[in-house]
NUDOVEX-696827 format. One record per atom (N, C-alpha, C, O): x, y, z. Coordinates in pm, whole numbers, plus 50000, padded with zeros to 5 digits. Example, Ala and Ser with C-alpha at 12.3 -4.5 7.8 and 13.67 -1.06 7.14 Angstrom:
BEGIN
(site (51319; 49431; 50780)) (site (51230; 49550; 50780)) (site (51320; 49670; 50780)) (site (51424; 49668; 50846)) (site (51285; 49775; 50708)) (site (51367; 49894; 50714)) (site (51290; 50003; 50787)) (site (51341; 50114; 50804)) 
END
This chain:
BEGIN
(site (45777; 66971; 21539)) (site (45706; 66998; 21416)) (site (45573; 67063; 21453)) (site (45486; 67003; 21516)) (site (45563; 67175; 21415)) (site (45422; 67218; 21451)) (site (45324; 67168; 21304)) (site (45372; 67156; 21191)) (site (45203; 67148; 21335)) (site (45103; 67101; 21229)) (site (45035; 67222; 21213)) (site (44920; 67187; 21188)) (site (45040; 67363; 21214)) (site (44903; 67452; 21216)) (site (44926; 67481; 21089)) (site (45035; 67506; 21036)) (site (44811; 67477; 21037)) (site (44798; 67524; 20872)) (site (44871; 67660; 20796)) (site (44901; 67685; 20679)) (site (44885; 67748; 20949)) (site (44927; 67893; 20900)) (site (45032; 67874; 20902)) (site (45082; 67986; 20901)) (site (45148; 67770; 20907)) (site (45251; 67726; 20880)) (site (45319; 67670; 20783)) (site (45441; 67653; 20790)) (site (45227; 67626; 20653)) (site (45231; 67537; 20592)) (site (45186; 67623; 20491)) (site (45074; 67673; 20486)) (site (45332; 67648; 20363)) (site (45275; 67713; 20258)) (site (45128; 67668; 20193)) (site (45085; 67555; 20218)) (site (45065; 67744; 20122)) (site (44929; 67647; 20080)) (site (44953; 67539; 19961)) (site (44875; 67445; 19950)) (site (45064; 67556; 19870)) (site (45038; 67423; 19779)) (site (45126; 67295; 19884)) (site (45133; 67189; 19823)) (site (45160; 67293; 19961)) (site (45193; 67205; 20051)) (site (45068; 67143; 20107)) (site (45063; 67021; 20093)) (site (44967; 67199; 20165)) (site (44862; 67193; 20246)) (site (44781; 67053; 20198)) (site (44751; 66958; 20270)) (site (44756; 67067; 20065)) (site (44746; 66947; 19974)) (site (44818; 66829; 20018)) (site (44750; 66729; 20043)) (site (44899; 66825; 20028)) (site (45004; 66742; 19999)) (site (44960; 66664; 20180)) (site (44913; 66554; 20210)) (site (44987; 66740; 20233)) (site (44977; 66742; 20407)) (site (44847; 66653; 20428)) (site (44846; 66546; 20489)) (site (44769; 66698; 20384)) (site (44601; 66657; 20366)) (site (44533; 66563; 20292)) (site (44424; 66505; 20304)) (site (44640; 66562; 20198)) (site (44545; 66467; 20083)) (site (44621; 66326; 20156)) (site (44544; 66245; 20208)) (site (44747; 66300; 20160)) (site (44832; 66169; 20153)) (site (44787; 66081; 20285)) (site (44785; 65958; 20286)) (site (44757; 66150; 20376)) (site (44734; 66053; 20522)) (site (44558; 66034; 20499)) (site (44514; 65925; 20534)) (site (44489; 66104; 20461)) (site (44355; 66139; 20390)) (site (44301; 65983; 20340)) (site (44216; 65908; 20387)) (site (44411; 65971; 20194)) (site (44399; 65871; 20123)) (site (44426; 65761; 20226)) (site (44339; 65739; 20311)) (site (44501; 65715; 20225)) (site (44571; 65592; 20331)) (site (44480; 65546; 20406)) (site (44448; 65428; 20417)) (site (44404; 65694; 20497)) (site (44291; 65710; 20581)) (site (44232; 65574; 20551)) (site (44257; 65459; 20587)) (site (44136; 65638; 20463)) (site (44033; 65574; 20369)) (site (44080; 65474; 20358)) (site (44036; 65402; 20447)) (site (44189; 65393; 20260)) (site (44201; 65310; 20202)) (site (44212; 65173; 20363)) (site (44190; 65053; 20348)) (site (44247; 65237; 20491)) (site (44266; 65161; 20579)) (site (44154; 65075; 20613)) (site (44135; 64954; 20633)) (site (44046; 65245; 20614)) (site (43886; 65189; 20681)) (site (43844; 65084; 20589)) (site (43778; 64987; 20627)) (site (43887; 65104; 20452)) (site (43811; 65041; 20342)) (site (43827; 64884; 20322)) (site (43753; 64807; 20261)) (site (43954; 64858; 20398)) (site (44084; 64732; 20376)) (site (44015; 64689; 20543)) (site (43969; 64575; 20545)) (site (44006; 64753; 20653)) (site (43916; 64665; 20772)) (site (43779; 64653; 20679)) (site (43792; 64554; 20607)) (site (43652; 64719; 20656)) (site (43545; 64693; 20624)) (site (43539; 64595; 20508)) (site (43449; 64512; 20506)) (site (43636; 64599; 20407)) (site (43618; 64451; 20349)) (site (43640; 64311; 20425)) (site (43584; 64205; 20395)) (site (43738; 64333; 20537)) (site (43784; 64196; 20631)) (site (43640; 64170; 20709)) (site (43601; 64056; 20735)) (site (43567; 64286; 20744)) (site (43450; 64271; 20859)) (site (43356; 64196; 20753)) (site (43293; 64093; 20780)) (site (43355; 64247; 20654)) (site (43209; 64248; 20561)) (site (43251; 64093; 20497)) (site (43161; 64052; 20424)) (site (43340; 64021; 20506)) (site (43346; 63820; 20500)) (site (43332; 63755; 20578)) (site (43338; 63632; 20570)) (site (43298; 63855; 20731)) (site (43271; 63759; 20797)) (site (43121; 63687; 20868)) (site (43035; 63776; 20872)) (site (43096; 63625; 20894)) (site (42941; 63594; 20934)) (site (42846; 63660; 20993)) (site (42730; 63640; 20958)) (site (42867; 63731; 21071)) (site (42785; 63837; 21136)) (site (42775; 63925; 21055)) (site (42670; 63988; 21068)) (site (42851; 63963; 20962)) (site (42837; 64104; 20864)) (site (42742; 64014; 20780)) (site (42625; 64030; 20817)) (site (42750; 63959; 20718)) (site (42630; 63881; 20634)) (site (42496; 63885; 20711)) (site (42419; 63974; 20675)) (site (42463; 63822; 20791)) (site (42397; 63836; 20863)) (site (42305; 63964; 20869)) (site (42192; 63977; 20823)) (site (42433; 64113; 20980)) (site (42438; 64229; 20908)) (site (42324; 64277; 20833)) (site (42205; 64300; 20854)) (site (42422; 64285; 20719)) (site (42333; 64363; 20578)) (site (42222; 64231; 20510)) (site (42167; 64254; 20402)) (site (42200; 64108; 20577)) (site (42058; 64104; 20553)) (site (41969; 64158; 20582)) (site (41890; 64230; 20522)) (site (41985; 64107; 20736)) (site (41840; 64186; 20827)) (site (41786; 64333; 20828)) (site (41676; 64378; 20860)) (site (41939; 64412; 20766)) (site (41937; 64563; 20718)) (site (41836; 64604; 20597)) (site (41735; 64674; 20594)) (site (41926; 64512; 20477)) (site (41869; 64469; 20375)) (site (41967; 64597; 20305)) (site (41918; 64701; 20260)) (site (42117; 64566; 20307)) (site (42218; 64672; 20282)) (site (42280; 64560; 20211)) (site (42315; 64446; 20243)) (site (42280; 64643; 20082)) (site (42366; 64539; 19921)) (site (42513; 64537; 19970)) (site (42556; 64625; 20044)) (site (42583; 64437; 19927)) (site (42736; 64464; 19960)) (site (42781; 64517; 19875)) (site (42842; 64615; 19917)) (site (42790; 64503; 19706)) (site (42889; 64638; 19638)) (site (42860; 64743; 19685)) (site (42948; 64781; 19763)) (site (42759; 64827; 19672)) (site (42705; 64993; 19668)) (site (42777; 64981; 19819)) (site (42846; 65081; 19840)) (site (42779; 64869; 19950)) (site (42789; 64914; 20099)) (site (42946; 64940; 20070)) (site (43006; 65022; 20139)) (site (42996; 64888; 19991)) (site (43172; 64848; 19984)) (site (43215; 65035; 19902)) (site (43287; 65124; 19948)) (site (43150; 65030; 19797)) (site (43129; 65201; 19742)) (site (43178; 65275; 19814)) (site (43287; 65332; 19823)) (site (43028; 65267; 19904)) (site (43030; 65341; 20027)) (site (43131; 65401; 20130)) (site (43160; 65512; 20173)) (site (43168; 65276; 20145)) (site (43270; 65284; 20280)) (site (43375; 65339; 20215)) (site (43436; 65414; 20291)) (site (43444; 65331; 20062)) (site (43542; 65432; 20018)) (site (43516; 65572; 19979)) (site (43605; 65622; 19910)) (site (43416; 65648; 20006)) (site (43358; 65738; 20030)) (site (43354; 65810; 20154)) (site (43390; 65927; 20164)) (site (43299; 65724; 20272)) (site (43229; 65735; 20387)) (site (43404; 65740; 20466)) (site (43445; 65826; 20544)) (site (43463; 65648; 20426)) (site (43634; 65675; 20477)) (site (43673; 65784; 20477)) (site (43672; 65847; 20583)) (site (43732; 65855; 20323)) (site (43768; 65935; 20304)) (site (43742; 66085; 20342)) (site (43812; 66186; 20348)) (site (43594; 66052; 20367)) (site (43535; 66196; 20423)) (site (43629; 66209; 20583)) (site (43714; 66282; 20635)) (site (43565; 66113; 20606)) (site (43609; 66066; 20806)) (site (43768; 66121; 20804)) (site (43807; 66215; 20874)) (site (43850; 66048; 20716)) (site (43957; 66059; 20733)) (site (44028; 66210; 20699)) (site (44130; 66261; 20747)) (site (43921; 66267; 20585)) (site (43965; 66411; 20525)) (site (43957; 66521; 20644)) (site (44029; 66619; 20663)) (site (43829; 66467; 20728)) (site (43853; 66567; 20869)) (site (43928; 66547; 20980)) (site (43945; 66623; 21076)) (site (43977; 66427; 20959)) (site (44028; 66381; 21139)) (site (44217; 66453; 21026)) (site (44286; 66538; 21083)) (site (44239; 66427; 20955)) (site (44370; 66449; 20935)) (site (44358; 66652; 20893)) (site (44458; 66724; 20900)) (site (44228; 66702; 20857)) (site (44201; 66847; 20844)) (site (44251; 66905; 21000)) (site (44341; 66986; 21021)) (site (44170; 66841; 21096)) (site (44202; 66871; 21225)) (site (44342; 66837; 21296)) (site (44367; 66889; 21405)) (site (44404; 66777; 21255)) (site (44508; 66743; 21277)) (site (44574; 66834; 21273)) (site (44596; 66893; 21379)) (site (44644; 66890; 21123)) (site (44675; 67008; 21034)) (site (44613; 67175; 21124)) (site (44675; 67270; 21174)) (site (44535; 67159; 21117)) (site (44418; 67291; 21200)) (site (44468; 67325; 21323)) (site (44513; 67436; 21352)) (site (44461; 67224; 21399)) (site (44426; 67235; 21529)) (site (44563; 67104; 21665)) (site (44559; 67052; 21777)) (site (44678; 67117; 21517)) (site (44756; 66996; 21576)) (site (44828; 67024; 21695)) (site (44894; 66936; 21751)) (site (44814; 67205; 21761)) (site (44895; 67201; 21868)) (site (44769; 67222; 22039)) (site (44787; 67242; 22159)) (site (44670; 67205; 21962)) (site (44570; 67202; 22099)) (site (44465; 67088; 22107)) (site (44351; 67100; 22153)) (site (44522; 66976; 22055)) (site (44475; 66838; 22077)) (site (44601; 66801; 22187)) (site (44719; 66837; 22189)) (site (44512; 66702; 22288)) (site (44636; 66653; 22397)) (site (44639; 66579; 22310)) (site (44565; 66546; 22217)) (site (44784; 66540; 22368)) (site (44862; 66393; 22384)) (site (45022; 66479; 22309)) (site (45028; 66602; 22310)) (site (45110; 66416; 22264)) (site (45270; 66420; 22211)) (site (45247; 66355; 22115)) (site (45352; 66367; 22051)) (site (45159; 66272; 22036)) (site (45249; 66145; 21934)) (site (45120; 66182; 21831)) (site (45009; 66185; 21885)) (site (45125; 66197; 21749)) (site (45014; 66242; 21596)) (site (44960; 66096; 21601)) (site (44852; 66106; 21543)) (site (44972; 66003; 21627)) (site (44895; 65859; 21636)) (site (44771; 65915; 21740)) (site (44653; 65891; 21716)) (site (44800; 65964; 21814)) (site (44719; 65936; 21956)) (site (44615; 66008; 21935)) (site (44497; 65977; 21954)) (site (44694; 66174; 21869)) (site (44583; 66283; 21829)) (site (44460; 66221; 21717)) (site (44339; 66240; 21724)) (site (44539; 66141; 21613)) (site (44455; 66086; 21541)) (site (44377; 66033; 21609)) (site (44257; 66054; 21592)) (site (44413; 65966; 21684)) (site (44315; 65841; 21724)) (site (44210; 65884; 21822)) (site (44101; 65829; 21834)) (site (44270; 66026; 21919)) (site (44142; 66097; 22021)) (site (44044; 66162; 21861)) (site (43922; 66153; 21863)) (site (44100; 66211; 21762)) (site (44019; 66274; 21657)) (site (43913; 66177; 21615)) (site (43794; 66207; 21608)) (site (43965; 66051; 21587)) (site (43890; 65927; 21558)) (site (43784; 65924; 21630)) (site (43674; 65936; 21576)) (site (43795; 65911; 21744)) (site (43725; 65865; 21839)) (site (43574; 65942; 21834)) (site (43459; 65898; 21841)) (site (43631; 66080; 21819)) (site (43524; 66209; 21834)) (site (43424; 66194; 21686)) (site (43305; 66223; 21668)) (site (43518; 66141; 21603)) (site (43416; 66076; 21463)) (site (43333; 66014; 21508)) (site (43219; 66057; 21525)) (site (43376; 65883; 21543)) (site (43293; 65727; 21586)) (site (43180; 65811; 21685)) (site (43062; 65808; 21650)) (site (43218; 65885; 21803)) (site (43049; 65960; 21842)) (site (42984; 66034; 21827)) (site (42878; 66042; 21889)) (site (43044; 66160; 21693)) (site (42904; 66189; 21599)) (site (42871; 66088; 21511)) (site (42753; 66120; 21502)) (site (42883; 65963; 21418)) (site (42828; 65919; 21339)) (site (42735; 65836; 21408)) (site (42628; 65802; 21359)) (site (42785; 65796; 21547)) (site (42700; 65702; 21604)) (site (42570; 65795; 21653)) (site (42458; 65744; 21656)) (site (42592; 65928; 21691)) (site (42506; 65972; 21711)) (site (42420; 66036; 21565)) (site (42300; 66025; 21540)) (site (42486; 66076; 21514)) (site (42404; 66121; 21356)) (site (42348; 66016; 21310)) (site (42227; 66025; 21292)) (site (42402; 65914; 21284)) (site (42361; 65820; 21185)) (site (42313; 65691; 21253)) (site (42198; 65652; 21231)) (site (42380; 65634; 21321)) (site (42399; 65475; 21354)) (site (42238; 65468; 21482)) (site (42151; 65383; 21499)) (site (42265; 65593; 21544)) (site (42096; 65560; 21668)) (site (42017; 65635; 21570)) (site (41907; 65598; 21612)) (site (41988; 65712; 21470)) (site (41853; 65772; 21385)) (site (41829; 65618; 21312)) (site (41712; 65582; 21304)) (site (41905; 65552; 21275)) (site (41864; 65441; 21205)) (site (41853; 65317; 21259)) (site (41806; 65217; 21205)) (site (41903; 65328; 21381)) (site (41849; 65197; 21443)) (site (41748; 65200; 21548)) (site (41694; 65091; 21567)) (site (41709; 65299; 21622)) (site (41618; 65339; 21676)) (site (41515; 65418; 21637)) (site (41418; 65381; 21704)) (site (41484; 65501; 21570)) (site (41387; 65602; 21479)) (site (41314; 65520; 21369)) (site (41222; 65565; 21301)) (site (41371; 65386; 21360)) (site (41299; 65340; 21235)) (site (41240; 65180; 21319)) (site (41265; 65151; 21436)) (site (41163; 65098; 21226)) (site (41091; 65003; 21264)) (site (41236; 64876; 21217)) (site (41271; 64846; 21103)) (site (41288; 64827; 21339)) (site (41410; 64745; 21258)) (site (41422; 64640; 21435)) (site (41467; 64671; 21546)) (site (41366; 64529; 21386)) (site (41324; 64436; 21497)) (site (41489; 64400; 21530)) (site (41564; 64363; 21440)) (site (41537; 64417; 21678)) (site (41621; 64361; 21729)) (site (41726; 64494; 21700)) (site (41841; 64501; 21658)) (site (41617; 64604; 21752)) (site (41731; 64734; 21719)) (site (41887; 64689; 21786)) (site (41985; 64638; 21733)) (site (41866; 64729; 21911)) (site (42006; 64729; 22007)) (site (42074; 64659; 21969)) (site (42187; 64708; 21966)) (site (42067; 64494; 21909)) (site (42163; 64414; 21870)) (site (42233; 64460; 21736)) (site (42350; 64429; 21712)) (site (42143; 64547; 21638)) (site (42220; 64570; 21509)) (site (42278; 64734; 21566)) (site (42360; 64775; 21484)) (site (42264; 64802; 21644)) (site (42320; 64897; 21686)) (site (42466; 64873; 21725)) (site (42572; 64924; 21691)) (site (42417; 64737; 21843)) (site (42568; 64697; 21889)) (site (42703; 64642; 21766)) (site (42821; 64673; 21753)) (site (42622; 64560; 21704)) (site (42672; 64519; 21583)) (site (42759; 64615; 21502)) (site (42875; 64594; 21469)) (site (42677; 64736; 21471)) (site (42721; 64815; 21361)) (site (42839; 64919; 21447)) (site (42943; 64944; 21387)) (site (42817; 64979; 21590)) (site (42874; 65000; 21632)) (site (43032; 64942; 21644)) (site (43127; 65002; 21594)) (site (43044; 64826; 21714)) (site (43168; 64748; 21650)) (site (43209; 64754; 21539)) (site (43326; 64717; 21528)) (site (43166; 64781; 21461)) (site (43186; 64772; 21365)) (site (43270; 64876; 21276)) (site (43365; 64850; 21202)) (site (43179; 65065; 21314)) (site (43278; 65137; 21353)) (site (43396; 65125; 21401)) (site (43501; 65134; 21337)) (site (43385; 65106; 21514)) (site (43494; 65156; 21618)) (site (43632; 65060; 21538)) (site (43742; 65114; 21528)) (site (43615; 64949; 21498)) (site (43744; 64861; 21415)) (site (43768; 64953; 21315)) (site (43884; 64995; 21312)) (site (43671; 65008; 21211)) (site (43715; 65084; 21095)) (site (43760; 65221; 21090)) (site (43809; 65268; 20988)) (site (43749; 65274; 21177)) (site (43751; 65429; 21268)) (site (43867; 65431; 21307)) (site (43944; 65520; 21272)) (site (43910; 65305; 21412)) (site (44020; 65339; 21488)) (site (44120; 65294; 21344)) (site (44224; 65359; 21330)) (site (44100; 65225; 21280)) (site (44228; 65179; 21156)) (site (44232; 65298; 21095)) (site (44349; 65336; 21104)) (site (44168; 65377; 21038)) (site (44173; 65509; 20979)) (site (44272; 65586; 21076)) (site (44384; 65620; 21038)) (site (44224; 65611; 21206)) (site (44286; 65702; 21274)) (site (44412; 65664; 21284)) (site (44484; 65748; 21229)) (site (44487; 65553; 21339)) (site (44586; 65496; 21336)) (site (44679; 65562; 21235)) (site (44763; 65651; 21246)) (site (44624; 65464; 21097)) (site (44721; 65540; 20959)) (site (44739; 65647; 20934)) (site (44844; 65679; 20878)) (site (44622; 65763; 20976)) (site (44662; 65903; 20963)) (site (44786; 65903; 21048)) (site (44908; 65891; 21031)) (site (44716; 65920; 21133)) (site (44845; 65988; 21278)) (site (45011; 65910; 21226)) (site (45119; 65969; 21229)) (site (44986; 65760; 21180)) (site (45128; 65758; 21137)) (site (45194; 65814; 21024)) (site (45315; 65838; 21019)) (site (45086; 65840; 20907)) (site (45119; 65880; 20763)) (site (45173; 66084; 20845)) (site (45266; 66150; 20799)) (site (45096; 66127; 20946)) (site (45107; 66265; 20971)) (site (45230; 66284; 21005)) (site (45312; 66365; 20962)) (site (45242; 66178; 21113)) (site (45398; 66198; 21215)) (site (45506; 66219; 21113)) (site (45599; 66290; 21151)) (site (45512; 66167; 20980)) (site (45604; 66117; 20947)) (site (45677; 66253; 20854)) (site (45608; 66351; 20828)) (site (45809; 66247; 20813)) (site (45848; 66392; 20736)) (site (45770; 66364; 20654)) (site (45719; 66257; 20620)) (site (45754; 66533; 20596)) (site (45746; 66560; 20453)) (site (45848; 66550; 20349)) (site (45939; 66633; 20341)) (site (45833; 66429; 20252)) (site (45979; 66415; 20175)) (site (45990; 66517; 20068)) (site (46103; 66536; 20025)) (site (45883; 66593; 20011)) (site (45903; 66714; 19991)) (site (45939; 66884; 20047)) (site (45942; 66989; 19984)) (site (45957; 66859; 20167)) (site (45978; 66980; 20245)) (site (46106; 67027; 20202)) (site (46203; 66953; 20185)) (site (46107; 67119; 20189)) (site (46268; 67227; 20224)) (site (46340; 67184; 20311)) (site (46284; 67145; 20413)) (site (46492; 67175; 20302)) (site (46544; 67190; 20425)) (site (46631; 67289; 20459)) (site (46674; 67296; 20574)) 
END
């Protein structure tokens, strides 16, 4: 199965993009509610001083984006990612997420700002990623691998 977009009529492309996309999201969203009951996440978004609805919002937002590019690239660029198995690609795609956000987002805000006991909420939030990141990536790569039950045959 090749994944390159110039393969893939365009009202298909949708279809290709949106479905592992969603799932994406809904994966990260389904770990970050499990993380966000547990004690350290409380903890967490005190010392942050990060609300849990708007953070919960968030993360079905903040998913979907993550997931709209790691499964875009997939689609794009699915025959010059290593590995054989659309799990794996997902999951090297994942990966390459988890170290721009950590670098965009996760060290500007835990280091650049006045937030006592940076490194520990770095480490914290970091983990924290990497559980919700890699569950996203996971579900793509399996929702990708899988036929299109609309395809031609």
């Amino acid at each position: 199965m090749t994944g390159s977009v110039h393969h893939i009529p365009r009202r298909r492309i949708w279809g290709r993009l949106l479905r592992p996309s969603i799932a994406g999201a809904l994966a990260f969203w389904v770990v970050n509610l499990a993380i966000s009951l547990t004690p350290i996440a409380a903890d967490y978004r005190a010392a942050l001083s990060i609300a849990y609805v708007p953070m919960l919002l968030e993360a079905v937002l903040g998913g979907f984006l993550i997931a709209l590019g790691v499964t875009y690239c997939l689609l794009r660029f699915h025959d010059t990612i290593p590995g054989q198995s659309p799990v794996l690609k997902a999951a090297l795609l994942s990966i390459l997420a988890l170290v721009l956000m950590t670098m965009l987002l996760e060290v500007p805000a835990k280091f650049f700002t006045p937030t006592p006991h940076a490194i520990r909420y770095f480490l914290i939030g970091t983990a924290f990623n990497v559980l919700r990141i890699l569950a996203l990536g996971i579900v793509v790569g399996r929702l990708f691998g899988r036929p299109d039950p609309h395809r031609d045959i």
